[in-house]
C-alpha positions in Angstrom: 77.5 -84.5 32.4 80.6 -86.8 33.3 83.2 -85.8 36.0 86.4 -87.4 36.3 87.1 -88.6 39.8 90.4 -87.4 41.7 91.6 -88.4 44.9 93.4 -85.8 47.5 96.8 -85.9 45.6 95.0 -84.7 42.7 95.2 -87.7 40.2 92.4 -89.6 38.8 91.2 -92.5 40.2 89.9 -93.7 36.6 86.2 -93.3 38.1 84.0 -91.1 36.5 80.4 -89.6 38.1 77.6 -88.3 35.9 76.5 -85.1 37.5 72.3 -85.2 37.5 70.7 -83.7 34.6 67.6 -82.5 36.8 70.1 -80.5 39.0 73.2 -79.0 36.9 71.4 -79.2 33.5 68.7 -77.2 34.0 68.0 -74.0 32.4 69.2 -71.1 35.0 67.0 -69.0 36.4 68.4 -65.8 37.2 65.9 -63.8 38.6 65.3 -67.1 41.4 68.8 -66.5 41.7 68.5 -62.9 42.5 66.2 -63.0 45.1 67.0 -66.2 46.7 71.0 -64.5 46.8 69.0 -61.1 48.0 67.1 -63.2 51.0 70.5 -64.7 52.1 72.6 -60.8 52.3 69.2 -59.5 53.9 69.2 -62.3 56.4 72.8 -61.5 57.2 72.0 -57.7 58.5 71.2 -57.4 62.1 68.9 -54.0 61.4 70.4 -52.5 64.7 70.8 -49.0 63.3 69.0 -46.1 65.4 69.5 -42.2 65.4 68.1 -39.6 67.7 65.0 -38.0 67.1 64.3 -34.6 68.6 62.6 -35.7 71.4 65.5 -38.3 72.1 68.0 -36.0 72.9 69.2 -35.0 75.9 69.2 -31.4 76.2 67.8 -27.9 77.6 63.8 -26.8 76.4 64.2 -23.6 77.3 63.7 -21.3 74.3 66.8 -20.2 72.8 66.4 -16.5 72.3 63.4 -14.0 71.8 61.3 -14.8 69.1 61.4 -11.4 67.4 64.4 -8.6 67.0 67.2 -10.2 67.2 67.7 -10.2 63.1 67.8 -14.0 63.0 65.7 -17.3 62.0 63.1 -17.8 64.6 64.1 -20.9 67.4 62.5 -22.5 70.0 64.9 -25.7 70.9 68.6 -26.5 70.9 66.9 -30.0 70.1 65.9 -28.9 67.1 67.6 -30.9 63.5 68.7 -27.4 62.2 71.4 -27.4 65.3 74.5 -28.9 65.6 73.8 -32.1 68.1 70.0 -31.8 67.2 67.7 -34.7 66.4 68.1 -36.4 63.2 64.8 -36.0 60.8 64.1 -39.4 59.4 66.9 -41.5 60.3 67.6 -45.1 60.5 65.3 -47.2 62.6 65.9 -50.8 64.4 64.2 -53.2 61.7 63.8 -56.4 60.2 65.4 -57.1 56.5 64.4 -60.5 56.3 61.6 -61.2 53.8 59.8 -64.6 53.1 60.3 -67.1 49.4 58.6 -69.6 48.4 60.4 -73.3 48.7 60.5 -74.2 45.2 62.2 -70.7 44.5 64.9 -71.0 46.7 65.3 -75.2 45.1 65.4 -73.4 41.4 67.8 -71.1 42.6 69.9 -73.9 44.2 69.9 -75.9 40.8 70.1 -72.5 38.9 73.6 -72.3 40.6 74.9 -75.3 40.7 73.7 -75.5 36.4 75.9 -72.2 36.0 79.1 -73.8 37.8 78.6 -77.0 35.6 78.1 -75.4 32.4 81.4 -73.2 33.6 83.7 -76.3 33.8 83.7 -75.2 37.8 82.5 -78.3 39.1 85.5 -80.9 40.4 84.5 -84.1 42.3 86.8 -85.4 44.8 86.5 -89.7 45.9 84.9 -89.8 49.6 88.2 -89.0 51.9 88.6 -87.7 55.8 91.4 -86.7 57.8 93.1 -88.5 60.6 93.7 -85.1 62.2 92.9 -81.7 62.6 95.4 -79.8 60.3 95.7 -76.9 58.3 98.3 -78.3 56.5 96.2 -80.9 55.2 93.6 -79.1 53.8 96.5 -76.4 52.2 98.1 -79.6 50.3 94.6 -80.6 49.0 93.9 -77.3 47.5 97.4 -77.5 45.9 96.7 -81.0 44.6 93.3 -79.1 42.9 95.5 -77.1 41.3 93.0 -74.4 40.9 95.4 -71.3 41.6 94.0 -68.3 43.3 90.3 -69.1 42.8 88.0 -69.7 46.0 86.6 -72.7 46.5 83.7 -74.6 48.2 83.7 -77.7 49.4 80.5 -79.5 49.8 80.9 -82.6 52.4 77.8 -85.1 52.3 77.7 -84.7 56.6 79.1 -83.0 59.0 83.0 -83.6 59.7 84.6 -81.9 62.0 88.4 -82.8 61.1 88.1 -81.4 57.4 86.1 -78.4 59.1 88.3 -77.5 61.3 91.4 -78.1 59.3 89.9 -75.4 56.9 88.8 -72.9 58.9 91.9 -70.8 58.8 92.8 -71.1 55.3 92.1 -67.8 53.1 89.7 -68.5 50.4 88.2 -71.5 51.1 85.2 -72.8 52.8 83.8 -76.0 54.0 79.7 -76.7 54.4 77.4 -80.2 53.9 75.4 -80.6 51.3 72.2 -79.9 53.6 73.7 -76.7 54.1 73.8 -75.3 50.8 73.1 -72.0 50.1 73.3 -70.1 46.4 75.5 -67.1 47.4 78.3 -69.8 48.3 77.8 -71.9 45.5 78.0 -67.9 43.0 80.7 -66.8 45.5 83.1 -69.5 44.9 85.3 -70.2 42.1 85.6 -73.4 41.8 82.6 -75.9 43.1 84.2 -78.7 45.3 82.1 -81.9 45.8 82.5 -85.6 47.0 81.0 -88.6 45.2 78.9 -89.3 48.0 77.4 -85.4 48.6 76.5 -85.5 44.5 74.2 -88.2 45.5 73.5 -86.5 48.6 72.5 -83.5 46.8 70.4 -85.6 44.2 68.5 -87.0 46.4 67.7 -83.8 48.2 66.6 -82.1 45.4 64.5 -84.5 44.1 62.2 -84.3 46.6 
């Protein structure tokens, strides 16, 4: 698949990129996608949730009332779950949602991705560019130039570079990461699929390992 090449202003720069066949041709696979996009949200929760059980909470042990006569449900604690600040029965529990994949599942979902945004028309290639200085305004007038309206985009830089980073950070929508970085909930999440010429090699390469 062929990909006209744009500069930051938005105009071609009468290059063209082919877009690798073994990584945004392929077949999706959307049960790889699933899980892999699954792993990623699980990895994200901290698991930090905890209620009281009766024999957490602070309070009195003494029986409540006598057992018999008084017309009422028998009760022995004011711990008990059947009260009003009583111990929870079965509640949340610290824990760990993380859960292990294989490598070439989380690579098929990658490509899987990436094949859906090509097949979508999703995909625009930017010519290798940096900026002289950190500014938000910089990276606002290169989303204008995309002209890809209200859509969110990811931009996938073939190393790390702080000046485009940080120039994005604080623009709604939009997110920066490198290529070694790439994950298939931002690739799904994302609108429109920004690359470089140099991180479609990068990500070629990386994949065809």
């Amino acid at each position: 698949m062929e990909v006209k090449v744009i500069n930051i202003s938005g105009k071609e720069t009468g290059a063209k990129v082919q877009l690798p066949e073994s990584v945004f041709g392929i077949e999706p696979n959307d049960h790889a996608i699933y899980l892999d996009v699954k792993q990623f949200l699980a990895n994200q929760r901290q698991g930090t949730h905890k209620s009281k059980q009766r024999n957490e909470i602070a309070g009195s042990t003494r029986k409540l009332y006598k057992q018999k006569g008084t017309g009422g449900a028998r009760a022995g604690s004011i711990k008990s779950p059947l009260f009003n600040g009583g111990g929870r029965v079965f509640g949340p529990q610290p824990r760990d949602y993380s859960f292990k994949l294989n490598k070439k599942l989380k690579v098929l979902a990658r490509k899987s991705a990436l094949a859906y945004k090509a097949k979508d028309n999703n995909v625009v290639v930017l010519e290798d560019f940096s900026f002289d200085t950190i500014k938000t305004k910089n990276y606002i007038n290169l989303i204008a130039a995309l002209n890809v309206g209200n859509e969110k985009t990811l931009l996938v830089l073939p190393a790390q570079n702080n000046n485009i980073y940080l120039s994005s950070r604080n623009v709604e929508k939009t997110k920066v990461i490198t290529a070694a970085d790439l994950n298939t909930y931002d690739v799904l999440n994302a609108g429109v699929l920004v690359l470089t010429t140099d991180s479609v090699k990068t990500l070629e390469e990386a994949f065809a390992k």
